[in-house]
C-alpha positions in Angstrom: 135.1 56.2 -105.6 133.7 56.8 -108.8 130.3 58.7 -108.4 127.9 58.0 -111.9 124.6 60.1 -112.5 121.4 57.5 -112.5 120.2 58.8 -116.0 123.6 59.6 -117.8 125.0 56.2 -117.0 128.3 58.0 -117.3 131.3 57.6 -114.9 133.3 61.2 -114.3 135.7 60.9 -116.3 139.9 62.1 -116.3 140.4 65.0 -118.1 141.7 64.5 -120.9 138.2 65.5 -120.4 139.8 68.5 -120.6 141.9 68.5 -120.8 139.6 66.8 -122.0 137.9 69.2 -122.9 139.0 73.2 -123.1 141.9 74.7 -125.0 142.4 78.5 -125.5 145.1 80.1 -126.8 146.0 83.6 -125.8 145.7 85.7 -128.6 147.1 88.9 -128.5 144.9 90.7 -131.3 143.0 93.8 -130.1 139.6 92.5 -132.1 138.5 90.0 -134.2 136.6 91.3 -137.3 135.0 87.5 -138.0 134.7 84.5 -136.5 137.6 83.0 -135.0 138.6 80.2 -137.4 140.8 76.9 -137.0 143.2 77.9 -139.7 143.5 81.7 -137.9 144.8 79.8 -134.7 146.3 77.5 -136.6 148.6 80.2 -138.4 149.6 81.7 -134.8 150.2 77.9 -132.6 152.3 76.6 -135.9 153.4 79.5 -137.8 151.9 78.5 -141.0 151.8 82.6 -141.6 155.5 82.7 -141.8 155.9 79.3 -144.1 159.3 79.5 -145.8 160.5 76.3 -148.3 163.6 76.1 -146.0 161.7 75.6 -143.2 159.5 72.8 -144.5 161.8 70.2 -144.1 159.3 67.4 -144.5 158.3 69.0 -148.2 154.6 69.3 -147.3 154.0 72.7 -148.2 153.8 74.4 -144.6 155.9 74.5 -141.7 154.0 72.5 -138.6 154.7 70.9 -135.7 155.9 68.2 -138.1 159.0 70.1 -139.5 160.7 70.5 -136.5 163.8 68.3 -135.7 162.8 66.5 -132.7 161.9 63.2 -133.1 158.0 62.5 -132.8 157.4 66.1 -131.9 153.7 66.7 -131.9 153.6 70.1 -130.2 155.8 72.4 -128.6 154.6 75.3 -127.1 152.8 76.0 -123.9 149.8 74.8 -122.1 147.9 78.2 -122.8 148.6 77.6 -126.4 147.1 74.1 -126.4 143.8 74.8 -124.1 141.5 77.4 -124.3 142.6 79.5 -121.1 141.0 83.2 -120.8 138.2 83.3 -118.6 134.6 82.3 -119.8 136.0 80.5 -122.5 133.8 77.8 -123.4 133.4 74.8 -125.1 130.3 73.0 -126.1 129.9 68.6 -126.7 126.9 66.9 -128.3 127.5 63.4 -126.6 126.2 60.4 -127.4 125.8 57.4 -125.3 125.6 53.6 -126.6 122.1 53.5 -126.7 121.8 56.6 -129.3 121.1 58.7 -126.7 122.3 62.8 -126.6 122.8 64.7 -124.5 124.9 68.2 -124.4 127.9 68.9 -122.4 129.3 72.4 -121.8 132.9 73.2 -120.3 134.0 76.7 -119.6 137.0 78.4 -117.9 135.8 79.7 -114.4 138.8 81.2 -113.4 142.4 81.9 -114.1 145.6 82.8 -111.8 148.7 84.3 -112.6 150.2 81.2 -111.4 148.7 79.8 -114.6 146.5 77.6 -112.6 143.0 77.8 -113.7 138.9 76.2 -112.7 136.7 74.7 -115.1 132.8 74.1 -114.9 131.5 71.1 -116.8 127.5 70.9 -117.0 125.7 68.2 -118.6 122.3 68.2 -119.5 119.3 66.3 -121.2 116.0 67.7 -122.2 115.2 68.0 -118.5 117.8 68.1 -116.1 120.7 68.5 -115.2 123.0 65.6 -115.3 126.2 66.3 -114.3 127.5 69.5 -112.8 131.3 69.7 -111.7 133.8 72.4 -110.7 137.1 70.7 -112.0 141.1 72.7 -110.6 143.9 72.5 -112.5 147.9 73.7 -112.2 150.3 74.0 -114.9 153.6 74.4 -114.1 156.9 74.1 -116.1 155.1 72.3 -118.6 153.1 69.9 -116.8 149.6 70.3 -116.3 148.2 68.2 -112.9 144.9 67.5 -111.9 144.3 68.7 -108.4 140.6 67.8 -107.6 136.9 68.2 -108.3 133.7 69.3 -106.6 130.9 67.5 -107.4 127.5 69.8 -106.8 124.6 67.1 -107.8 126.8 64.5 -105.0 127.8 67.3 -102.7 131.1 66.1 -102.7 135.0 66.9 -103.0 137.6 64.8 -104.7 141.4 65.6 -104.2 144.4 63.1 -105.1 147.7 62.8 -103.6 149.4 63.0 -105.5 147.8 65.3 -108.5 147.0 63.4 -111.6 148.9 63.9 -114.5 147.3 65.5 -117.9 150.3 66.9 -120.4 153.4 67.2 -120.6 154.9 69.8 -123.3 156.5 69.0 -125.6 154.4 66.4 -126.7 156.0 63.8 -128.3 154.3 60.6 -129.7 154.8 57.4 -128.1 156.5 59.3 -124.3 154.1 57.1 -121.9 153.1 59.0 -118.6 151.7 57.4 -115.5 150.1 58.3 -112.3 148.6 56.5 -109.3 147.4 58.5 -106.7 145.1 58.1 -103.2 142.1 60.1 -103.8 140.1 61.0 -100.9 136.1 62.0 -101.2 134.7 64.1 -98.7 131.2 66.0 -98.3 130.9 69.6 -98.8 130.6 69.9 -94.9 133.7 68.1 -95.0 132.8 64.9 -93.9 134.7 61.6 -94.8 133.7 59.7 -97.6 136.6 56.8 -98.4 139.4 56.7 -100.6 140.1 54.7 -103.9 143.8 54.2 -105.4 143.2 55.1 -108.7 145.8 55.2 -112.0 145.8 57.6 -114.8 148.2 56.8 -117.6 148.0 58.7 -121.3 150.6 59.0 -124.3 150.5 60.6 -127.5 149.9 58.8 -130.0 150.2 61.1 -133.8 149.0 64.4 -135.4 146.2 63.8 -137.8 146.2 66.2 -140.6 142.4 67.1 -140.2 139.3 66.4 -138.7 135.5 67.3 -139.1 133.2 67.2 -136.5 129.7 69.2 -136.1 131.6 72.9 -135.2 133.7 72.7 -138.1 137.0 70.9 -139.7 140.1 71.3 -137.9 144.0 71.2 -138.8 146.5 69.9 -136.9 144.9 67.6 -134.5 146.9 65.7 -132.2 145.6 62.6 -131.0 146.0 61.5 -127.5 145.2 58.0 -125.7 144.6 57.9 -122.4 143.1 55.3 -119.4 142.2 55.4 -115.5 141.4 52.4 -113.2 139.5 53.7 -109.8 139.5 51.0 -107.4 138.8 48.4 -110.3 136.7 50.5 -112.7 138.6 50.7 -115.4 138.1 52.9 -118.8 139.4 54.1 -121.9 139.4 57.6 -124.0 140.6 58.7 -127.2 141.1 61.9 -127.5 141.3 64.5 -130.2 142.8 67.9 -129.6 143.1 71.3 -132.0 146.1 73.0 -130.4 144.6 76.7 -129.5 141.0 75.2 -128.8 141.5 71.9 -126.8 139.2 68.8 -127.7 137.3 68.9 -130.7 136.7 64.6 -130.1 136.2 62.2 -127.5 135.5 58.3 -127.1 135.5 56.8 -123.6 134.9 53.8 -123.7 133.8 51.1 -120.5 132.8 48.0 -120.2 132.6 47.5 -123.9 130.6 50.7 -124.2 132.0 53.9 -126.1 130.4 57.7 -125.5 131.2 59.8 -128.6 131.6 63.4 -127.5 131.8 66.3 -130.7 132.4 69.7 -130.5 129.2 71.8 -132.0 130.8 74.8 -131.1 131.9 77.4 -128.5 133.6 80.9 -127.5 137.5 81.8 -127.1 137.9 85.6 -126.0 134.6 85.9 -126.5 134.4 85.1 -130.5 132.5 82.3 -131.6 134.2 78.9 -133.3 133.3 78.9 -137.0 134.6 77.5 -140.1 
């Protein structure tokens, strides 16, 4: 069952929306002087800092993701080095509907475990009123990150899927398809049944782009994933453009023909604002 807000016309969608939509890298710096920039993380996910001519094996100028020998290699590191993780991270979308119309979209890190499992809030509003407001649980676990369920405040209702939906695997290596169908059961928040759907979630990397600018900046070393979900014969599409050590920076669902354009404007990681 796929629950869509009256005014937003827009169906919840799978994470990538996450995954989607938050990224933070763990950076273990006492204090930032300035604000956190994309070629500061950059330096730490990639190593750009320690850039040797030996180990720039695809004579680009840097050593990246790109220079190490496994074949298609996009990133490899962990999923706390790809998503922005700490707590009250958060990242904020301007997104725009077919119509032209925009609204704003705001995800943040709710809470963290030691298990590396971690909650995010995602709360969408227009000029007046709130359109979307979701409490979204993830695991991550020996290098796979799993959906495990959502609660839905504006429906009053729970989502869980059995079994957890599939969101990354590390490393990430371009053209490795992944696929997961899953029962997913909705109940109320009093626990009442709902109904099920079978649903399907498939994704697989596709390349790393080189750049990309969007409203909160220009960003390096994006790697482009493309993903899909059909619930119970609703079927869509996203594109989806991540900035290892921030998480998505773009996103393009698309549905029935329609695509929603979502762009980073800007957001927190440890507290330090995104900036050029």
């Amino acid at each position: 069952m796929t629950f869509i807000s009256p005014r937003s016309r827009q169906p919840n969608r799978w994470v990538l929306r996450l995954l989607l939509c938050v990224g933070v890298l763990r950076l273990t710096a006492a204090a930032w002087a300035e604000p956190l920039t994309q070629q500061m993380i950059g330096d730490v996910v990639f190593g750009d800092a320690l850039t040797t001519s030996a180990a720039d094996t695809n004579g680009d100028g840097e050593t990246t993701a790109a220079d190490v020998a496994i074949p298609g290699l996009l990133f490899n590191g962990k999923v706390s080095g790809f998503f922005a993780l700490n707590l009250n991270d958060a990242l904020t979308y301007r997104v725009t509907d077919p119509m032209g119309g925009v609204t704003m979209e705001t995800v943040k890190v709710y809470s963290a475990n030691s298990a590396g499992g971690f909650e995010l809030n995602d709360i969408q509003v227009d000029s007046s009123q709130m359109l979307k407001n979701e409490r979204q649980e993830y695991s991550n676990a020996n290098g796979r990150l799993t959906y495990d369920g959502d609660t839905d405040f504006l429906q009053q209702v729970r989502s869980t899927c059995t079994p957890k939906l599939l969101r990354l695997v590390l490393p990430i290596i371009a053209g490795q398809m992944f696929s997961t169908t899953s029962t997913c059961q909705v109940r109320t928040l009093q626990n009442l049944f709902v109904g099920v759907i079978q649903r399907t979630d498939s994704f697989m990397p596709i390349e790393i782009l080189e750049s990309l600018t969007v409203p909160a900046g220009t960003f390096r070393h994006i790697v482009h994933i493309s993903g899909s979900t059909d619930a119970g014969g609703f079927a869509q599409t996203e594109e989806a453009y991540f900035a290892p050590g921030i998480g998505a920076v773009l996103r393009l669902t698309t549905a029935g023909g329609d695509t929603i354009r979502s762009e980073l404007v800007g957001g927190t990681i440890n507290g330090h604002p995104i900036g050029q």
